[in-house]
MOPAC internal coordinates of N, CA, C and O (Angstrom, degrees):
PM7 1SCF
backbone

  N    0.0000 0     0.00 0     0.00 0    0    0    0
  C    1.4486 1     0.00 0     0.00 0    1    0    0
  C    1.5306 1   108.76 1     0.00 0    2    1    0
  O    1.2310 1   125.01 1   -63.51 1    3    2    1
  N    1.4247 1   107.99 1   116.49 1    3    2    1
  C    1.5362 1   104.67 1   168.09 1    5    3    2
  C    2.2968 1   131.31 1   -43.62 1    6    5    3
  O    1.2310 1   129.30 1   -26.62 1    7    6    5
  N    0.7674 1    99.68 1   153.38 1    7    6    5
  C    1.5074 1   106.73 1  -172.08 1    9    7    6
  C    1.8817 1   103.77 1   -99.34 1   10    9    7
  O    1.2310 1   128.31 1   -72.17 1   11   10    9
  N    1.2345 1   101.60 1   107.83 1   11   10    9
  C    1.4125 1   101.47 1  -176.09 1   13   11   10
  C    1.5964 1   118.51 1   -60.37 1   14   13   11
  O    1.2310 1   122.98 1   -32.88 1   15   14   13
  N    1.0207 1   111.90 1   147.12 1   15   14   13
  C    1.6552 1   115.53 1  -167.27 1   17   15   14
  C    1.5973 1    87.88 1   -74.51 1   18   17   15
  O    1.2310 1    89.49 1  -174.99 1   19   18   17
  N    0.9774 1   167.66 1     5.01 1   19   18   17
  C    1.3349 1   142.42 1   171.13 1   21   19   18
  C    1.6089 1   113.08 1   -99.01 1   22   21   19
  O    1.2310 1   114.57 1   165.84 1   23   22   21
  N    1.7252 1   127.89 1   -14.16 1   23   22   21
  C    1.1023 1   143.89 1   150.13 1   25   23   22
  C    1.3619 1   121.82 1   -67.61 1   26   25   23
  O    1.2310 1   123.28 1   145.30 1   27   26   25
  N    1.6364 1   111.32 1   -34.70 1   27   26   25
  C    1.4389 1   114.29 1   173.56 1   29   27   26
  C    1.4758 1   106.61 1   -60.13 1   30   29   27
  O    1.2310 1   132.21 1   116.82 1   31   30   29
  N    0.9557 1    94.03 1   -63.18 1   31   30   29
  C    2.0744 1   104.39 1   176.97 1   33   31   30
  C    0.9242 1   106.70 1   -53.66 1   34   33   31
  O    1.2310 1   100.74 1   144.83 1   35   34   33
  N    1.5623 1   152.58 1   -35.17 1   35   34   33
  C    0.9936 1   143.82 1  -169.94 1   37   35   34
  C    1.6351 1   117.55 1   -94.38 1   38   37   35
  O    1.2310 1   120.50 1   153.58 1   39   38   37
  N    1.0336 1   116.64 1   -26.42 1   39   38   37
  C    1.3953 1   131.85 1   163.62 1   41   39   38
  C    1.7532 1   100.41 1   -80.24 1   42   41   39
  O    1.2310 1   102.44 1   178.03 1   43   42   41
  N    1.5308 1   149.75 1    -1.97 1   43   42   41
  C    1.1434 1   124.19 1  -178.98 1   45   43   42
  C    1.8116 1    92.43 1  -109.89 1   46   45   43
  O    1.2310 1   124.59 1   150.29 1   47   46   45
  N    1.2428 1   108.79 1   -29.71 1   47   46   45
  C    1.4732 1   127.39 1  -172.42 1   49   47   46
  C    1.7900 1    98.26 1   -46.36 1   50   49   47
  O    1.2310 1   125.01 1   123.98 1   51   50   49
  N    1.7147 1   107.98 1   -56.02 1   51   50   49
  C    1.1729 1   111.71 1  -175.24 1   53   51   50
  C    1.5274 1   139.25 1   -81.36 1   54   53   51
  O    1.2310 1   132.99 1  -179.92 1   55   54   53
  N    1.7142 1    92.51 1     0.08 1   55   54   53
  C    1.9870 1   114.53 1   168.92 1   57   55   54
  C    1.3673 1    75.91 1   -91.15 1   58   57   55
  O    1.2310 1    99.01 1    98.14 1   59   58   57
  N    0.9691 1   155.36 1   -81.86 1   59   58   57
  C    1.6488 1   147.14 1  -151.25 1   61   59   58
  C    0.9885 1   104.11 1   -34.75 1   62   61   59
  O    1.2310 1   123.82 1   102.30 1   63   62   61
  N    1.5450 1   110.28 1   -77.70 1   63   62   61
  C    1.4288 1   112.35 1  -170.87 1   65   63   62
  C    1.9463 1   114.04 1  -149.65 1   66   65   63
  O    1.2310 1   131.09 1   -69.64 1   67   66   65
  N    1.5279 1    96.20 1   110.36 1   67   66   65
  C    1.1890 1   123.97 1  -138.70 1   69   67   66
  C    1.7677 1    98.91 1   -74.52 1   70   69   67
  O    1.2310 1   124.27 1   174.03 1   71   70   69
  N    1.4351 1   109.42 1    -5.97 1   71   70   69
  C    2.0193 1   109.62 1  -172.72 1   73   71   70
  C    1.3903 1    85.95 1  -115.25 1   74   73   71
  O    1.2310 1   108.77 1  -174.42 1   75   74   73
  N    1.6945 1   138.62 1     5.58 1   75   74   73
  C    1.1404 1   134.74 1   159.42 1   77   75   74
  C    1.9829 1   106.58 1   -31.02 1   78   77   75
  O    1.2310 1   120.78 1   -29.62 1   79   78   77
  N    1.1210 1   116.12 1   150.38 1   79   78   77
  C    1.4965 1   122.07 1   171.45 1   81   79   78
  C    1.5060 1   107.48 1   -88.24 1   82   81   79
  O    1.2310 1   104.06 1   140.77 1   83   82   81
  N    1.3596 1   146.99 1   -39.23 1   83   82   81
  C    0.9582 1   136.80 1   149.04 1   85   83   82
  C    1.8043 1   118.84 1    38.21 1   86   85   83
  O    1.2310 1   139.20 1    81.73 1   87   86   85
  N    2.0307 1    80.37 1   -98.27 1   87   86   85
  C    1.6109 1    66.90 1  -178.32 1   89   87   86
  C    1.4918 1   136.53 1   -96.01 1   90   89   87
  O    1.2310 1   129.60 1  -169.75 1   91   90   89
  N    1.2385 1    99.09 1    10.25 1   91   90   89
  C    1.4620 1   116.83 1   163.16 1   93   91   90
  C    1.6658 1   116.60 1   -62.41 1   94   93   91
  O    1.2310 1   129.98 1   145.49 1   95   94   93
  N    1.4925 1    98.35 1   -34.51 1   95   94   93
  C    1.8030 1    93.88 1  -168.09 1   97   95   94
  C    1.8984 1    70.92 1   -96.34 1   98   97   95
  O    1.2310 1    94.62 1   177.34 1   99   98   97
  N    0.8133 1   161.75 1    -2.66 1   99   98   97
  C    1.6618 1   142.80 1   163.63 1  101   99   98
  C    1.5471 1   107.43 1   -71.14 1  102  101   99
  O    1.2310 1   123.79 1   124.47 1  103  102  101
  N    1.6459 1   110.33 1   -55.53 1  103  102  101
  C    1.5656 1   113.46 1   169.18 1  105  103  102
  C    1.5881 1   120.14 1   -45.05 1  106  105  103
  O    1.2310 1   115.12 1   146.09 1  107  106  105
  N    1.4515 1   126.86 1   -33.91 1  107  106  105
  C    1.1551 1   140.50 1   177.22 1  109  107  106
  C    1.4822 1   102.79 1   -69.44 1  110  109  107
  O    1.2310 1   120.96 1   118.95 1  111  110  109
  N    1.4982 1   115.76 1   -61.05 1  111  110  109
  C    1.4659 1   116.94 1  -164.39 1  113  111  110
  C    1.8131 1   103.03 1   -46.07 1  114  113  111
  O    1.2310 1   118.74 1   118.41 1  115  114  113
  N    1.3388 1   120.02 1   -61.59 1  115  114  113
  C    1.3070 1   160.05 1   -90.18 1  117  115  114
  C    1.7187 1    94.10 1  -132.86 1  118  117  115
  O    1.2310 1   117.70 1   160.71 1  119  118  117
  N    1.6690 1   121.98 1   -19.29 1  119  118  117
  C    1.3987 1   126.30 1  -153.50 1  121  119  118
  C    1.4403 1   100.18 1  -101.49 1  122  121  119
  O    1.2310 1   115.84 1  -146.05 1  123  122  121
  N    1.1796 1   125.51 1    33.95 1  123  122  121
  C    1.7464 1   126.77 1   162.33 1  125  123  122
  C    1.7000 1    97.64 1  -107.94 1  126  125  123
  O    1.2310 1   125.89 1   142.53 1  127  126  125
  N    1.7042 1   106.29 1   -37.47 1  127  126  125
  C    1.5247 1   103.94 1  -179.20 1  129  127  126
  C    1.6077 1   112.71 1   -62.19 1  130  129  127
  O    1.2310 1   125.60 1   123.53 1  131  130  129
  N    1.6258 1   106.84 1   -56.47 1  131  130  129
  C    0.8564 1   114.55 1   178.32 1  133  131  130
  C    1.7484 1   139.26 1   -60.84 1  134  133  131
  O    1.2310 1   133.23 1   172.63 1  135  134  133
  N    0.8242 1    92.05 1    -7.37 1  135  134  133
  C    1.8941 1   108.64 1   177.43 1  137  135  134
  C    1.3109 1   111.64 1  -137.66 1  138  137  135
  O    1.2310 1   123.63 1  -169.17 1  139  138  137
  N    0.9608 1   110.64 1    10.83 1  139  138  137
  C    1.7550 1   109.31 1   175.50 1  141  139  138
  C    1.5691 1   113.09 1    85.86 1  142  141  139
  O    1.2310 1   124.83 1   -24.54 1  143  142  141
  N    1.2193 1   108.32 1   155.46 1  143  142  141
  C    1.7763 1   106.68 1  -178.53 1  145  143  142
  C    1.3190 1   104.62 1   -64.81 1  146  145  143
  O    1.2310 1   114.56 1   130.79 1  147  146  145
  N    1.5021 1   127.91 1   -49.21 1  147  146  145
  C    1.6433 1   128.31 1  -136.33 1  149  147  146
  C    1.5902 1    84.38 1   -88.63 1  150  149  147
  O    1.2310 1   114.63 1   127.30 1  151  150  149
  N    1.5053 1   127.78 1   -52.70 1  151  150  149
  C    1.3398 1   130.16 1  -173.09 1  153  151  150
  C    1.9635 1   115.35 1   -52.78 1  154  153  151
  O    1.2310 1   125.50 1   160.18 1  155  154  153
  N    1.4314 1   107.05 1   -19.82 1  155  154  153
  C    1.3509 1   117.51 1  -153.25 1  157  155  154
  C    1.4203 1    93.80 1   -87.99 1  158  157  155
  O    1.2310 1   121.01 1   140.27 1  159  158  157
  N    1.4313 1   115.68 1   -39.73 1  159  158  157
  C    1.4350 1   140.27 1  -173.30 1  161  159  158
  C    1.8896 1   101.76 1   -65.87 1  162  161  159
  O    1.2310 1   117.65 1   172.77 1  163  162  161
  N    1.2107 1   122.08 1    -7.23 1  163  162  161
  C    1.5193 1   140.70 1  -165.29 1  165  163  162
  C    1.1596 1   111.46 1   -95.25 1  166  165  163
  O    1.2310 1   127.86 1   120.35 1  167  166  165
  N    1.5552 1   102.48 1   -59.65 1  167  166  165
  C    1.7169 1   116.31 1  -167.02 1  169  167  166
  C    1.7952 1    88.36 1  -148.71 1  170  169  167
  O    1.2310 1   133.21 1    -7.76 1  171  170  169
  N    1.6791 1    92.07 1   172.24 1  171  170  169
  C    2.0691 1   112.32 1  -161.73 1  173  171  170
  C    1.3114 1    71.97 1  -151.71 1  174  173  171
  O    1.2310 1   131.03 1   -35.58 1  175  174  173
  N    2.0230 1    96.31 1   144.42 1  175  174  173
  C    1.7706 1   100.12 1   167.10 1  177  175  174
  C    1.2975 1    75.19 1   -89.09 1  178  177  175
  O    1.2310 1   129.99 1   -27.11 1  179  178  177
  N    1.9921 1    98.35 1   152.89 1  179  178  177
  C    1.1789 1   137.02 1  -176.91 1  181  179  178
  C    1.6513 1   113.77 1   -95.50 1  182  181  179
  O    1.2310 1   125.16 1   140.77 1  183  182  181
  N    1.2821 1   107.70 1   -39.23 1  183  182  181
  C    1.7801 1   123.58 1  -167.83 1  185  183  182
  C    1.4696 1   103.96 1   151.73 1  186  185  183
  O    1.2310 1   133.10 1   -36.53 1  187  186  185
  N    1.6901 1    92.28 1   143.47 1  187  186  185
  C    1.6404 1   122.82 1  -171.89 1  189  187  186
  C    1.6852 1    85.30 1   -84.24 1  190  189  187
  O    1.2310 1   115.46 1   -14.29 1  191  190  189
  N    1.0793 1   126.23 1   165.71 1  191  190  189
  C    1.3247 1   158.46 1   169.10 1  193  191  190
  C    1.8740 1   130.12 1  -168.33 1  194  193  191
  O    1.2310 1   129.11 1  -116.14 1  195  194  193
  N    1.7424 1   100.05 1    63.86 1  195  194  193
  C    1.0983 1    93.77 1  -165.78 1  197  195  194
  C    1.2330 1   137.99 1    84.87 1  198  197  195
  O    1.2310 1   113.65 1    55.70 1  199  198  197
  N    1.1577 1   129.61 1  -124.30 1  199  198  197
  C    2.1181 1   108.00 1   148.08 1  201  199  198
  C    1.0656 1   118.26 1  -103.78 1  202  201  199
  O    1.2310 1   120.36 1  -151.87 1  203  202  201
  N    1.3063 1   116.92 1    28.13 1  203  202  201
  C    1.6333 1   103.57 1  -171.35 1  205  203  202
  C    1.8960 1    90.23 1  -117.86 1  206  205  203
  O    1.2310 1   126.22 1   -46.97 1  207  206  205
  N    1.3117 1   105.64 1   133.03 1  207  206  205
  C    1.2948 1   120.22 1   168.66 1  209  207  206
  C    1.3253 1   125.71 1  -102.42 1  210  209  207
  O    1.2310 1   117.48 1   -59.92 1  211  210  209
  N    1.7009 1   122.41 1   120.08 1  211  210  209
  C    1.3885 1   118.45 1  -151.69 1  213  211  210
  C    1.5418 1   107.59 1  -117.99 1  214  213  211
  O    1.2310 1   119.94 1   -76.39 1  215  214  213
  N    1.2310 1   117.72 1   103.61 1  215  214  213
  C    1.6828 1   129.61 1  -165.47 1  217  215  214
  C    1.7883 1   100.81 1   -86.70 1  218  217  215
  O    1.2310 1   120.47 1   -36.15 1  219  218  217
  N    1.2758 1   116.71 1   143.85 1  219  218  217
  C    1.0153 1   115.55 1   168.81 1  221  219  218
  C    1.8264 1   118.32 1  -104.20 1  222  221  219
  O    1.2310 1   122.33 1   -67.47 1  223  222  221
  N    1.1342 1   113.14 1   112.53 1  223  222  221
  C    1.5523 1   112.28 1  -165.74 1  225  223  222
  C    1.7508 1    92.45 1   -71.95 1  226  225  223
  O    1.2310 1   133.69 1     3.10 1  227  226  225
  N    1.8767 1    91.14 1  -176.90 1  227  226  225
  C    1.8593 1    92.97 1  -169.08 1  229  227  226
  C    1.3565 1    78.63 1  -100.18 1  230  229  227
  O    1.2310 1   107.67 1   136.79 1  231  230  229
  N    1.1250 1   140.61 1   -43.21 1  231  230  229
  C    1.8701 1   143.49 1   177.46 1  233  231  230
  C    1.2855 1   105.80 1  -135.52 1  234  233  231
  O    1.2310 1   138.02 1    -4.78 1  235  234  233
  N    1.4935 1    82.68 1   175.22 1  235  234  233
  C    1.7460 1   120.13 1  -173.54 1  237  235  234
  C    1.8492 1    95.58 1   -60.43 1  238  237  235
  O    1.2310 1   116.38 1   138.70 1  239  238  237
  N    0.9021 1   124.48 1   -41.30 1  239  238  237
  C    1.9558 1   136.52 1  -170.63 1  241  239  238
  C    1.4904 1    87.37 1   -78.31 1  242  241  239
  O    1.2310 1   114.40 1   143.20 1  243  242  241
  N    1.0936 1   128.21 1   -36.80 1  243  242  241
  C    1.7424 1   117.72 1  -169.36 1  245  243  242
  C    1.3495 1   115.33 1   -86.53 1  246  245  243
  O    1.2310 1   119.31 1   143.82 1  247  246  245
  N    1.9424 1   118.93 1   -36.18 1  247  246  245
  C    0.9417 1   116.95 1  -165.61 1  249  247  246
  C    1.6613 1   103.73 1   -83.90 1  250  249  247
  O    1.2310 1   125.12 1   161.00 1  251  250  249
  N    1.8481 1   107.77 1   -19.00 1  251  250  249
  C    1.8619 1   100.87 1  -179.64 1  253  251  250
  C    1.3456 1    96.40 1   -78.67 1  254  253  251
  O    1.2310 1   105.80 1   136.57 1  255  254  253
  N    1.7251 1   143.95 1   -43.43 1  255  254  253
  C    0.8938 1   119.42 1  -178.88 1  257  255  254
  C    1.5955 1   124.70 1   -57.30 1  258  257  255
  O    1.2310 1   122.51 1   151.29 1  259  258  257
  N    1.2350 1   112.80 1   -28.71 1  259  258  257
  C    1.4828 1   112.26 1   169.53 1  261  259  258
  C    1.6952 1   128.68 1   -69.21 1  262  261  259
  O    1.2310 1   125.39 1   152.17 1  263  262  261
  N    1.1347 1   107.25 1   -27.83 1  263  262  261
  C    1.6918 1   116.47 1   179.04 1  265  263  262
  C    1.3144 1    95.34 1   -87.47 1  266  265  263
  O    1.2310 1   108.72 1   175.81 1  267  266  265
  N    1.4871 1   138.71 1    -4.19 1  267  266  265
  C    1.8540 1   125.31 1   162.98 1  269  267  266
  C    1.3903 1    99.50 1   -79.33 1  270  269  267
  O    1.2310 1   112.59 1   151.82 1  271  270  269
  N    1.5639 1   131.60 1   -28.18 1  271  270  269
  C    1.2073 1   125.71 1  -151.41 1  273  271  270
  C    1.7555 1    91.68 1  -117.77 1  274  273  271
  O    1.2310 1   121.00 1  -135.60 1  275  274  273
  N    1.8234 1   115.69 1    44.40 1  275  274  273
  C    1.2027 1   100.85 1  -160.49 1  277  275  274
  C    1.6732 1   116.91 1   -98.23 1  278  277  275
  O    1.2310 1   126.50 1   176.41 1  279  278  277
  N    1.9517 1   105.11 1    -3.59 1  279  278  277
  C    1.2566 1   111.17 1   167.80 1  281  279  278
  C    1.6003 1   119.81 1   -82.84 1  282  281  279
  O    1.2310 1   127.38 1   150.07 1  283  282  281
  N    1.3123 1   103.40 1   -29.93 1  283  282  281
  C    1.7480 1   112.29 1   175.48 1  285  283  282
  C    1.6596 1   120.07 1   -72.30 1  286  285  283
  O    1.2310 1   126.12 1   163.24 1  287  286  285
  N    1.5891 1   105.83 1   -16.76 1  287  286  285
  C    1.1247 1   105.24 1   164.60 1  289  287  286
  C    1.5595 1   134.53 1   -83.54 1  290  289  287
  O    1.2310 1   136.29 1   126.67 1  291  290  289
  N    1.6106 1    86.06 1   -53.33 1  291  290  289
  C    1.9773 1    97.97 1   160.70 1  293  291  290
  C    1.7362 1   112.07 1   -46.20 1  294  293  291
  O    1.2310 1   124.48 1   127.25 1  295  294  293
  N    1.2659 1   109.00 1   -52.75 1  295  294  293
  C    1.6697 1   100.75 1   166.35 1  297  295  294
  C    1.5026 1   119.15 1   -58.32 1  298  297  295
  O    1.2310 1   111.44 1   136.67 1  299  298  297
  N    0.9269 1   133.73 1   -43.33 1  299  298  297
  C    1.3372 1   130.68 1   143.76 1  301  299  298
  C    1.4236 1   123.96 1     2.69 1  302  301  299
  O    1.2310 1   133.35 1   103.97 1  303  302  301
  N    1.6005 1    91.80 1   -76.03 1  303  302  301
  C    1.5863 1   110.05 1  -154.47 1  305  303  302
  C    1.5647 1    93.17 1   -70.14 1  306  305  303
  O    1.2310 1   121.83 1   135.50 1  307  306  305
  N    1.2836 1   114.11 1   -44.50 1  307  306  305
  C    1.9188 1   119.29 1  -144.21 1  309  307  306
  C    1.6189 1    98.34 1   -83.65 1  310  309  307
  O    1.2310 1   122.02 1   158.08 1  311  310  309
  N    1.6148 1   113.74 1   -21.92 1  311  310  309
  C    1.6312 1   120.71 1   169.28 1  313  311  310
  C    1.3411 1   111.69 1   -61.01 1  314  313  311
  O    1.2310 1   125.99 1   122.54 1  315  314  313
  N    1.6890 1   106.09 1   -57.46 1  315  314  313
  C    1.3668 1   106.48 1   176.84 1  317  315  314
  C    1.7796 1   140.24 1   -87.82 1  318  317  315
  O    1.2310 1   130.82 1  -162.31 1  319  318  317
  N    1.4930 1    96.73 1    17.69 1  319  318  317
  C    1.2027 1   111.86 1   167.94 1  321  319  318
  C    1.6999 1   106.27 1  -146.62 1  322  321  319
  O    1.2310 1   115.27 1   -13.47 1  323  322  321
  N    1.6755 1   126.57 1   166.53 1  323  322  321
  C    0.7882 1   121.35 1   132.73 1  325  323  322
  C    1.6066 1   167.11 1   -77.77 1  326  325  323
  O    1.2310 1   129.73 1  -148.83 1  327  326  325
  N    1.8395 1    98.85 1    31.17 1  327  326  325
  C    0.9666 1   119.15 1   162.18 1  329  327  326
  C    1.6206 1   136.69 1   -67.33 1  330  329  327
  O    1.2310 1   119.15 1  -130.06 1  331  330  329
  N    1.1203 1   119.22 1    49.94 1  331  330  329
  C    1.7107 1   131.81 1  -164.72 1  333  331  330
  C    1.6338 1   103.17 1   -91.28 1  334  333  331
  O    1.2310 1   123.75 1  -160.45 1  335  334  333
  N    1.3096 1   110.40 1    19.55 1  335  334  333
  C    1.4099 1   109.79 1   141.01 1  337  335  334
  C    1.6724 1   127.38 1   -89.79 1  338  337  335
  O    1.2310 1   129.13 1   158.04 1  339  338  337
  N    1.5930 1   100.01 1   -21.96 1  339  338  337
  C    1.3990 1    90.40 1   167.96 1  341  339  338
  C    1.7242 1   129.96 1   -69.33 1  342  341  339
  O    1.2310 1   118.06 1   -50.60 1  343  342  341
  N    1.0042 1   121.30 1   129.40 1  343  342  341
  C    1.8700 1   127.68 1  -168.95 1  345  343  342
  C    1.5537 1   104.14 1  -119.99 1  346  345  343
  O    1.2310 1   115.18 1  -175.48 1  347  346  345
  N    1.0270 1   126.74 1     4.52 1  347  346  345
  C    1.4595 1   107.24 1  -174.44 1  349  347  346
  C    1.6650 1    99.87 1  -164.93 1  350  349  347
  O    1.2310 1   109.05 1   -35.35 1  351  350  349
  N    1.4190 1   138.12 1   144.65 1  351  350  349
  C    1.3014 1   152.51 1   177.96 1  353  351  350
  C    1.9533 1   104.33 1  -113.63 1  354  353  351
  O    1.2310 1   133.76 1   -49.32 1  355  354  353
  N    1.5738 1    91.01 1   130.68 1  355  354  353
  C    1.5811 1    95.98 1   163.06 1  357  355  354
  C    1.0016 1   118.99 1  -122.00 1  358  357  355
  O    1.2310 1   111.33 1   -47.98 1  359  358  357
  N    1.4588 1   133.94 1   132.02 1  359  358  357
  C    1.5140 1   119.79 1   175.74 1  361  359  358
  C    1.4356 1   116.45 1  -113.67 1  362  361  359
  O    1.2310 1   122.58 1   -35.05 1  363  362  361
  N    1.9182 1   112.67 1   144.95 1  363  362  361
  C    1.2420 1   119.84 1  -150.43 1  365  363  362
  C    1.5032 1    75.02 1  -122.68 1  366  365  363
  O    1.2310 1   131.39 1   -32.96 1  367  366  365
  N    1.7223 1    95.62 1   147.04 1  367  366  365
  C    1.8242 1   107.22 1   157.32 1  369  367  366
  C    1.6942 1    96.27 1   -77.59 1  370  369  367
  O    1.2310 1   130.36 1   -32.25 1  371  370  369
  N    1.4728 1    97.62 1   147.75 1  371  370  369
  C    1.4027 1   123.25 1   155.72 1  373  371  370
  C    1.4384 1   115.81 1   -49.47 1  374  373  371
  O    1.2310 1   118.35 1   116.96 1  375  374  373
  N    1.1005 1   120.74 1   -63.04 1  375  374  373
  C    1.6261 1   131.21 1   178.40 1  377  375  374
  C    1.5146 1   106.66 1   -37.01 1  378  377  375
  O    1.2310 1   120.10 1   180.00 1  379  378  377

């Protein structure tokens, strides 16, 4: 299967230069596929910082249920993308 030119670029963008936004605004576009619809509707990545990926929950009840489930999610993310620099999840209230 061919490799779409907007992954090519986006995968060379980030050996260049690796705090490029790129694939952060791809993880954003891309994060209903990647985490499921009903879960996506929960929490939004917020901003990359290095490896730590910062989700914004819809509440205070969403974001504790999400930080118990905070290794199954990071596995989540790094399966369904090639972001396996991210190591750690933060979760922000919405409010």
């Amino acid at each position: 299967m061919a490799e779409q030119i907007g992954d090519i670029l986006s995968r060379i963008i980030n050996q260049i230069d690796p705090e490029h936004k790129v694939p952060f605004d791809l993880l954003k576009k891309n994060w209903p596929k990647l985490i499921g619809t009903a879960l996506s509707r929960q929490c939004q990545p917020e901003r990359l910082q290095g490896s730590v990926l910062y989700l914004k929950a819809r509440n205070a009840a969403w974001r504790k249920e999400l930080a118990g489930q905070h290794d199954q999610l990071l596995n989540l993310v790094k399966k369904n993308t090639e972001m396996v620099e991210i190591t750690r999840i933060i979760f922000l209230d919405e409010d």
